[in-house]
N, C-alpha and C positions, 0 to 999 in steps of 0.2 A: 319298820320291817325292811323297807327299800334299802335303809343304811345299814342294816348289818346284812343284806345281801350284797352290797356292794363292797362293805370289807372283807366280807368272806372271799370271795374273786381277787382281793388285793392281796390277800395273803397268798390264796392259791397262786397267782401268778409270781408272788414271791418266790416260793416255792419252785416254782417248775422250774422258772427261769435259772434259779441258782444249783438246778440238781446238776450231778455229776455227768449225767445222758447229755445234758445239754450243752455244758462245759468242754465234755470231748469231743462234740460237734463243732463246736467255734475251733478248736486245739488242731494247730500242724505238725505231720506229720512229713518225716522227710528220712524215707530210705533209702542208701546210696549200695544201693544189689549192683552185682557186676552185668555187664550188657554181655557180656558172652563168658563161659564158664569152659574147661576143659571135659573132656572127658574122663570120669571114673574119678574127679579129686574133687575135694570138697572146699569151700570158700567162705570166707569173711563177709559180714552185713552191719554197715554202721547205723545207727537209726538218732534222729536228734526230735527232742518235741517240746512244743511251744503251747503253752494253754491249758497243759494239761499235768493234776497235780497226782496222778496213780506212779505209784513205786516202779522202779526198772522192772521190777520180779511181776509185775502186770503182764510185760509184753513179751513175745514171743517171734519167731520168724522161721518158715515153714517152706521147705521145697517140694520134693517128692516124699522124703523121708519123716522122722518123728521131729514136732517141734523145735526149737533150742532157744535156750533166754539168755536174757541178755548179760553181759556183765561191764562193769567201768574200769577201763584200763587206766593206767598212771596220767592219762592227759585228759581224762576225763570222760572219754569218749563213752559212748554204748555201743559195745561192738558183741554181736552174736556170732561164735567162731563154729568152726566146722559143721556148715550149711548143706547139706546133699541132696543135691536134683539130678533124677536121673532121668533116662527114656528119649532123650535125643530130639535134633531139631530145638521148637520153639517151647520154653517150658514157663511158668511163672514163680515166684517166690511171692507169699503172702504173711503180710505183718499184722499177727493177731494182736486183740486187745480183751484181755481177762477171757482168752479162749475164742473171741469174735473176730471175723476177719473185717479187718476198717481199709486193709492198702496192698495192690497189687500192682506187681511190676514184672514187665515181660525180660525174658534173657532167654539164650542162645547156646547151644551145646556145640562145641567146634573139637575136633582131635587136637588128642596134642601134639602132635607134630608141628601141627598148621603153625603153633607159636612161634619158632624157632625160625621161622620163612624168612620174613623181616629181617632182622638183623646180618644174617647169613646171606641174603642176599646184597644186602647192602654192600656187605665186606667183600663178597668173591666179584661183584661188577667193579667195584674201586681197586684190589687188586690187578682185577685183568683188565679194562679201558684207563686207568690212572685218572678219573677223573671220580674226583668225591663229591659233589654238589650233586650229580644225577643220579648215580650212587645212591645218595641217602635220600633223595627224591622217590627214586623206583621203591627203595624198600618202606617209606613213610607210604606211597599210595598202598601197595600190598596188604599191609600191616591195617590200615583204614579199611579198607574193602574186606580184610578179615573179621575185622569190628561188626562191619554194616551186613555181612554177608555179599557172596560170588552170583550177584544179579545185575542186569544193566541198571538196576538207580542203584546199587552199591556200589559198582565201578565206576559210576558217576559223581555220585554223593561222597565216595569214598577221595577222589580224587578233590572237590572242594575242601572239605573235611580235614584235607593235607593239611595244607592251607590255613584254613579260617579258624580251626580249632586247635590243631596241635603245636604248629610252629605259632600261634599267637598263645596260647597257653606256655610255651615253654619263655617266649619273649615278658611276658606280662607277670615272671615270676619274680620275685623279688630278688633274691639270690642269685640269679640266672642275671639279672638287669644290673646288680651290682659289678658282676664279671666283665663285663662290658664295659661298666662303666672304668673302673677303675685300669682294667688295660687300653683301653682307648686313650686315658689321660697316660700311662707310661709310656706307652707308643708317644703320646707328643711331647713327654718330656725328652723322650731319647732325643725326638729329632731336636728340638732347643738347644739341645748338650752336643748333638755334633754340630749344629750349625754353629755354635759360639765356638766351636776349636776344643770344649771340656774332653770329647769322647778321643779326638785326636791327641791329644794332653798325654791321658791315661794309655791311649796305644805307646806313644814314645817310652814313656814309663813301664809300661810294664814287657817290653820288646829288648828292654835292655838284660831283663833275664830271661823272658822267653823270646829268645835268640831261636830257636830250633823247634821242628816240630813236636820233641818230644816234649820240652818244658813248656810250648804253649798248648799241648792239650793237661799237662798237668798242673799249669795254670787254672785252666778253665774247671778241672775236675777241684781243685784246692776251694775254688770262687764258690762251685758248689755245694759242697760241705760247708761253706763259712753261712749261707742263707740258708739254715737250716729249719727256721718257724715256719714256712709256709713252701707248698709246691707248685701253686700258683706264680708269689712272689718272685721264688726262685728262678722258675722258668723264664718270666718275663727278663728278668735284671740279670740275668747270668749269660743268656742266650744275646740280648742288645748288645751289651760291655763287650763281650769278647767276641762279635761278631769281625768288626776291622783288624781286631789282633790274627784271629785265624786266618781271617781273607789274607792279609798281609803275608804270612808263612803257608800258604797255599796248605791249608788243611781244608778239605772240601767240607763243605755246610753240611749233609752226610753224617760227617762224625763228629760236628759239632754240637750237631740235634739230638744226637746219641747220649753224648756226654750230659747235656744239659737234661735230658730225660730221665736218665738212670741214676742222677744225682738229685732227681726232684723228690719224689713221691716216696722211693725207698730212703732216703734222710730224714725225711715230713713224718711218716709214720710210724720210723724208730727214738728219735730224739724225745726225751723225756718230757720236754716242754715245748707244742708246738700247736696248730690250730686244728693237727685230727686227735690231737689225743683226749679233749673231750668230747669230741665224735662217739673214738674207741672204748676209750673207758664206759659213758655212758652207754651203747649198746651189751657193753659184757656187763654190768652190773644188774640191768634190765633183765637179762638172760641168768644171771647165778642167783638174784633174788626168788624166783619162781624153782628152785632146784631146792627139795626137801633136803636135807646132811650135807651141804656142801657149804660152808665156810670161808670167811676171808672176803675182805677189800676187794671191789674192782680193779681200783688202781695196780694192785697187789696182783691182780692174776695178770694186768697189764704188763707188768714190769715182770715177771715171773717167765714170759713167753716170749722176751724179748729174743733170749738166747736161743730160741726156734726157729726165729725168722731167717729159714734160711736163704731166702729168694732175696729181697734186701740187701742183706748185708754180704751177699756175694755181686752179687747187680753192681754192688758201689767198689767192691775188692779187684772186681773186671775190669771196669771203665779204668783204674788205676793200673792196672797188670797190661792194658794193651797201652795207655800212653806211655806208659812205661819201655814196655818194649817195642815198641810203634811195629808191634806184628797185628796184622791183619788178616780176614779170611771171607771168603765171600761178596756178594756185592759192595759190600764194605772197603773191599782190599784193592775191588776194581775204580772203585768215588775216587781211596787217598790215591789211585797212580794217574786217574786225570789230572787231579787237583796239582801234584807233583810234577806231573811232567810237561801238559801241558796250560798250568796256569788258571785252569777253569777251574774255579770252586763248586760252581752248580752243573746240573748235564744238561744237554745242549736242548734237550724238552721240558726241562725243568718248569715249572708252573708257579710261580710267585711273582706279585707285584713288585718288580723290580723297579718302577718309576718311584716307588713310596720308601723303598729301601734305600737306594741308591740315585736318588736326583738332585736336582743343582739346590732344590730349595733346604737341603742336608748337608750341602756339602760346604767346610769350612769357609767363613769368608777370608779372599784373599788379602795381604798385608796385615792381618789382624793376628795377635798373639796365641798360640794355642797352653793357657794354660790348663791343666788335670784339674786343678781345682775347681773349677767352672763345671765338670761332670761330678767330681766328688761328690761336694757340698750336696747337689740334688740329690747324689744316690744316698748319702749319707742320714739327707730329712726323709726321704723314702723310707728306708732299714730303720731307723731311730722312730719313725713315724710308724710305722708298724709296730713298734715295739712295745711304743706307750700306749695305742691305740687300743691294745691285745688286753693291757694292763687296766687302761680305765674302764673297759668294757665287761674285766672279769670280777669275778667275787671268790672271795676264800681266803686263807689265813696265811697258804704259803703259796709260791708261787707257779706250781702244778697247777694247784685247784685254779688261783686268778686266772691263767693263760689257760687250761683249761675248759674255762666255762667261758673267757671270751665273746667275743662277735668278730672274728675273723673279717666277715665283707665290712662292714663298716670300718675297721680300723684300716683295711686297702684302700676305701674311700677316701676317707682323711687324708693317710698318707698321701699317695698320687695327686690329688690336690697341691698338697705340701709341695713336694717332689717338682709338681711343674711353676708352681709361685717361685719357689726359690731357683730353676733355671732362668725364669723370664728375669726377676730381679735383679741377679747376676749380669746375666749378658745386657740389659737394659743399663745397671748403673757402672758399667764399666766401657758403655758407648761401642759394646762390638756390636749389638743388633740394634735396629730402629723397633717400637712397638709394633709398626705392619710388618718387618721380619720374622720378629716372635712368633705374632701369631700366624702367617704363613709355614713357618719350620713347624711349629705345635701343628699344623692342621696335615703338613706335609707327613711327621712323624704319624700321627694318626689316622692315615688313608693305607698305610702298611698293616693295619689291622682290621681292616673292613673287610678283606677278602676272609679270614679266618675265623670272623665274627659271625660269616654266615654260615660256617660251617659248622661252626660252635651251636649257632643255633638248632640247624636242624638236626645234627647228633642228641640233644635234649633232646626233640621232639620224636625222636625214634626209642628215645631213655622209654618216654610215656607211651609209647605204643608196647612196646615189651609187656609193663605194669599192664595196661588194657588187655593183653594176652594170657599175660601170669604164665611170661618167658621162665622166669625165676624156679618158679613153682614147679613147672614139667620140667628141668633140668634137674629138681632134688628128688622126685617122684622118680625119674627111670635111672638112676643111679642106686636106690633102696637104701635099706636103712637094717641089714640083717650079713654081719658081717665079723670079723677077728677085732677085737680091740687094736692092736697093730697094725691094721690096715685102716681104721679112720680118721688118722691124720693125712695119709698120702689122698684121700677118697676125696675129702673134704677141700685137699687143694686143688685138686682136679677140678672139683665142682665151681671153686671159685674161681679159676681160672677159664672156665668155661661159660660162668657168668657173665664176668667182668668182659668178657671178651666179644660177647654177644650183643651188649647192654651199652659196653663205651663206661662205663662208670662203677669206680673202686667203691666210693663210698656208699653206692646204690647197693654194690655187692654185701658190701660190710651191712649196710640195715637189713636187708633181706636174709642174708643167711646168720647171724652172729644170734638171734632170739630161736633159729630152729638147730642148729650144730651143737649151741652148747650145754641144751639140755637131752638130744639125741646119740651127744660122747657120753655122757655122765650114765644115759640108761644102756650103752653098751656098756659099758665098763662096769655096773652095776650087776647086769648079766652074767657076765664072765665074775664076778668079785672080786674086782679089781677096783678098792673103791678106799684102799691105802694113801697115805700121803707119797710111799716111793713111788703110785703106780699115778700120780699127776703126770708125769713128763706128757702121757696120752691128752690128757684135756689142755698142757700149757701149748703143747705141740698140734693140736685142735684148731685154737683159740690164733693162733701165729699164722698157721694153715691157712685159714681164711684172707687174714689180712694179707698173706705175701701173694698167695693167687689168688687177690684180687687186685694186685700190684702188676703179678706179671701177665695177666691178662688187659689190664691197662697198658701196658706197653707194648703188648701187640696187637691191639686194637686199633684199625684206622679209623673208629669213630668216637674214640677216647680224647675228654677235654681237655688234657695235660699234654699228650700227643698230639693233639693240634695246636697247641698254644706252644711246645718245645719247637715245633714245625715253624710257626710263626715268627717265634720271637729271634730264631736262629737264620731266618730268613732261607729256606728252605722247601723244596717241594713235598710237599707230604706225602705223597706218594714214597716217594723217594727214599724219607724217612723211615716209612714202616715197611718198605723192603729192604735196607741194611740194617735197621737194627732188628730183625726179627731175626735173624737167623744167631742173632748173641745172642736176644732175648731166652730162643729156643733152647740153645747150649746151656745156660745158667739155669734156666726153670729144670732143664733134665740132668744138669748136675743135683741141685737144688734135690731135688725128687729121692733121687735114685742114692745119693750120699749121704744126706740128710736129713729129711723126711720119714722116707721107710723104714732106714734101720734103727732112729729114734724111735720109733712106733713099738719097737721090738725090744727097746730097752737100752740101746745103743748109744755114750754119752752124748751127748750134745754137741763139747769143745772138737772131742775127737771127730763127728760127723763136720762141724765145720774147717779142721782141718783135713780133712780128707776131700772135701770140696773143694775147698783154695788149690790143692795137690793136683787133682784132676783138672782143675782148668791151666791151671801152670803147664802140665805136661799135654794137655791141648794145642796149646797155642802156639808151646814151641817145637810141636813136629807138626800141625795144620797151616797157622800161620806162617803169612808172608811180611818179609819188609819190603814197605813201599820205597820206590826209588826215591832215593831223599838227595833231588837235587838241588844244590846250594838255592839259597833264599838271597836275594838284595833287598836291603833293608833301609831304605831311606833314613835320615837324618831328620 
C-alpha cells in the first residue's frame, strides 16, 4: 500500500510539474512598451518569450483602451500595433496571457510638442553660436530629461543618461562603428597619398585642365557623378582628391562642401545600382505588399518614380549651372570673393583641424618625385574595392538585385583597408616613405577625422532621442491625412523634409515614413477613385516625394551624417557649410516644389515640370547671381 502511495505522488508530481500553469511560470517574458507615449496617438509594443509554447493569438497588450493581439511581422517579430493609453501623466500598459494579466510596465504621457524640442534646439543654438558639439549636447540632455521627466533626478539622471546611454548606444552600433571605421582608414590613406607626392601627382594633372575656377569646380562636380554607388564613399573620396586642387584656384572650401554634398546623396539615391537602392526598394515593396489591388514589382514602382525626383536631379543640374557659370548668391557669393580676392579659402573663424589637414606630417616629402600614380592605384583599390565588396556581399541573378541586397559597411571595410595597404606599399617599395613615416602620415591623415567623428556620433545619438520621442510620429499626426489627391505628393515632401531635417537622417526618413505614405496615398486616391493606372503619377510622385525630402532635408540639416562628413572630408567649417549651401538648398527644394511637385500632383507631365525647373533656376541665377571676382590664379609647375 506504501508503494503505490508513493507512485501515486510520483505521478502527481509528474503531472504538475509538466502542466502548462507551471511552464508559464518558468517562461520570459520581455515587453519593449515605450517609456513615454505622446499624446492622443497611439503606439507599437514588441513582446519576445522564452519557455512558453501558447500561440501568439494567446497574448494580448492593454492600455487604457480594448486589448490588441499580437501579430508577426516579416522579421519575425510580435508586434501589437495601435496601442491606446489615455488619461495623462503616469499610465501602465499590461501584457495579458489567455486574458490573465502576467506583465506590467510603467510609461509616461508627454505633449507633442515636447518632441520636436530636441532636435530644433539643437539646429537653432548650432546656427546661432556656430558651434555643433554643445549644440548637440544641450539638445541630447533636453531630449533625455524629456524621456525621464522635468524633475531635479530627471535633469540629473537625464544629463548622465546623455552620456552613458545614448551616445554609448549609438557608439556600440554596428553600422555606426563601421562608419568610423572605415573613414578613419580613408582619412589615413589620404594622408599616405599626400605624403608620398600621389595626391600632388593628381593636383598637377588634373590643374592642366582645371586651369580656372570654372573647370575646377566642374571637375569636382564631374569626380562626383563618376562615384556614384555610395554617398558615404563619395563624399570622403571626392571632397580629399580635390581638396589641393580647389585650394590651388582659390575656390573657397564653402563651395567645395557644397559641391561635394549635392553630388552625394542626390546621385546615391537615383542611380540604378547603388547601396540605398536596396534600402529603397525594400522599404517600398514592404509597403505595396500590405496594399489590397495594387500591383507590380517594387523595383518597378522604384524605377517608375524615378522621373519625380525632383529635388535630386535639380540638386545635381545646380551644382553644374553655378560652376558653370561661376555666378553666385548669398553667403556663398561672399566665401568665393574672399577665397578670390584675398586668397583665404576658409574664414577667418573657421573651425576645423587644420593641424590634420594641412601639417608637415602631410605634406610632400622634399626632393622626392611626385607621381599621380601613387594616389591613383589607392583610389583606384578603394573604388574597385567597393565594387567587388558590394558584389560578393550581394545575392540575385542580375546585378540590381546582387548590389542591391549587398552589405554596403563591410564592403567600405574591406575596401579602405585595401586603399591604405596599397598607399603604404607604394610609397614603402619605391623608398619615398620609411615604415614610421607611413605610419605617422596614416595616423596624421586620421586625426583630421576625429573631430567630425564626434560629431558624427552625437548627431546618432539625438537620431535615438527623436525614436524615444516619436519626433517622426507627431510630425505625420499634425500634418493629417484628409486632403486633394493632388496635394499629397507636395504634403508628403514637406513632411519629409521636415523629418529629415529634425532627425539628421535620410534613411531614418525613408524607414519611417515610406510603410505609412504609401498606403495613406493609395487610400486617398482610393477615396477620390482615382485608383487608374494614368492616375499613378500621384503614388510614383508619393513615393519620390519621400525620398527627395528627405534628401533636401539632409542637406540642410547641421546634424545630418553626409553633411558632416562633406564638411569633413572637404576640410571645412560646418557651420559654415550649412550656412552657404542652405540658401541653394532653399532655392532648389522651392523650385523643386512649386515646378515640379504640385503641378505633377495635378496631372502635370513630368518632363515638362522638370523643364520648367531647370528654366527657373537658369533665369535665377542670372539676374540674382553674382560673378566672383576671378582673379588670375598662379599656378605652380
Amino acid at each position: 500500500m506504501g508503494i503505490r502511495n508513493l507512485s501515486a505522488l510520483l505521478v502527481l508530481a509528474l503531472i504538475i510539474g509538466f502542466s502548462p500553469s507551471t511552464a508559464s511560470a518558468q517562461a520570459i517574458y520581455t515587453m519593449d512598451s515605450p517609456a513615454v507615449y505622446l499624446e492622443g496617438l497611439a503606439f507599437d509594443v514588441e513582446l519576445s518569450v522564452i519557455g512558453d509554447t501558447l500561440a501568439i493569438g494567446e497574448y494580448q497588450v492593454q492600455g487604457s483602451g480594448a486589448p490588441v493581439g499580437f501579430e508577426q511581422d516579416s522579421d519575425g517579430k510580435w508586434i501589437a500595433s495601435n496601442v491606446v493609453v489615455r488619461g495623462g501623466g503616469k499610465q501602465e500598459v499590461t501584457l495579458l496571457r489567455s486574458g490573465v494579466s502576467i506583465l506590467k510596465q510603467d510609461t509616461r504621457e508627454i505633449p507633442g510638442w515636447l518632441s520636436i524640442i530636441p532636435p530644433i534646439l539643437a539646429i537653432v543654438v548650432a546656427l546661432i553660436f556656430k558651434r555643433v558639439i554643445p549644440a548637440l549636447f544641450l539638445g541630447l540632455w533636453v531630449g533625455a530629461v524629456s524621456v525621464l521627466g522635468f524633475s531635479f533626478q530627471g535633469v540629473f539622471m537625464g544629463l548622465l543618461n546623455t552620456f552613458q546611454h545614448y551616445v554609448l548606444q549609438s557608439f556600440i552600433d554596428g553600422d555606426h562603428a563601421a562608419v568610423i571605421l572605415f573613414s578613419c582608414m580613408i582619412g589615413g590613406m589620404v594622408g599616405i597619398i599626400s605624403k608620398n607626392g600621389g595626391m600632388q601627382g593628381v593636383v598637377n594633372l588634373i590643374i592642366k585642365w582645371a586651369s580656372n575656377t570654372r573647370r575646377g569646380q566642374l571637375a569636382t562636380g564631374g569626380l562626383g557623378l563618376a562615384i556614384f554607388f555610395d554617398d558615404y564613399a563619395n563624399s570622403l573620396v571626392v571632397g580629399n582628391t580635390m581638396r589641393p586642387v580647389t585650394d590651388r584656384l582659390r575656390i573657397s572650401r564653402e563651395k567645395l562642401a557644397y559641391i561635394v554634398d549635392s553630388t552625394a546623396a542626390p546621385v546615391a539615391c537615383l542611380a540604378l545600382v547603388t547601396t540605398w537602392i536596396g534600402y529603397e526598394v525594400g522599404m517600398i515593396g514592404e509597403a505595396v505588399n500590405k496594399i489590397d489591388g495594387l500591383e507590380g514589382s517594387a523595383y518597378a514602382f522604384f524605377l517608375s518614380s524615378i522621373p519625380y525626383s525632383f529635388y535630386p536631379l535639380l540638386a545635381v543640374f545646380f551644382v553644374f549651372l553655378v560652376a558653370a557659370t561661376r555666378r553666385d548668391f548669398g553667403p556663398m557669393y561672399q566665401a568665393e570673393v574672399r577665397a578670390r580676392t584675398l586668397g583665404q579659402v576658409v574664414s577667418e573663424t573657421a573651425l576645423i583641424d587644420g593641424e590634420a589637414v594641412e601639417s608637415k606630417e602631410t605634406r610632400p616629402v622634399e626632393g622626392k618625385p611626385h607621381r599621380a600614380i601613387n594616389a591613383i592605384i589607392p583610389v583606384f583599390v578603394l573604388v574597385f574595392g567597393v565594387l567587388v565588396g558590394l558584389w560578393v556581399t550581394g545575392e540575385g541573378d542580375s546585378i540590381k538585385d546582387i548590389i542591391g541586397s549587398s552589405d554596403s559597411f563591410k564592403s567600405l571595410m574591406w575596401a579602405s583597408l585595401l586603399g591604405v595597404l596599397a598607399a603604404a606599399v607604394l610609397s614603402s617599395a619605391q623608398r619615398i616613405l620609411t615604415v614610421s613615416e607611413v605610419v605617422e602620415s596614416w595616423y596624421a591623415g586620421l586625426k583630421g577625422m576625429l573631430f567630425a567623428m564626434i560629431i558624427l556620433q552625437l548627431a546618432w545619438a539625438l537620431s535615438a532621442i527623436t525614436d524615444d520621442l516619436h519626433t517622426a510620429s507627431y510630425l505625420v499626426s499634425i500634418l493629417g491625412d484628409s486632403l486633394h489627391p493632388g496635394l499629397v505628393p507636395t504634403l508628403v515632401f514637406l513632411l519629409a523634409a521636415a523629418t529629415a531635417f529634425s532627425t539628421g537622417s535620410s534613411w531614418g526618413t525613408m524607414g519611417i515614413l515610406m510603410p505609412l505614405v504609401i498606403p495613406l496615398t493609395w487610400a486617398v486616391m482610393a477615396g477620390a477613385g482615382m485608383v487608374e493606372a494614368h492616375d499613378y503619377h500621384i503614388l510614383y510622385s508619393s513615393i519620390s516625394a519621400i525620398l527627395a525630402g528627405a534628401v533636401w532635408g539632409d542637406h540642410c540639416s547641421p546634424i545630418s551624417d553626409t553633411t558632416i562628413l562633406s564638411s569633413m572630408a572637404s576640410g571645412c567649417d560646418h557651420i559654415d557649410h550649412v550656412r552657404t549651401q542652405l540658401p541653394y538648398a532653399m532655392l532648389v527644394g522651392g523650385v523643386a516644389v512649386l515646378g515640379g511637385t504640385l503641378p505633377v500632383g495635378f496631372g502635370f507631365p513630368w518632363w515638362a515640370s522638370l523643364a520648367l525647373g531647370a528654366t527657373m533656376l537658369v533665369v535665377f541665377l542670372r539676374y540674382f547671381g553674382k560673378v566672383s571676382d576671378d582673379v588670375p590664379v598662379i599656378v605652380e609647375p
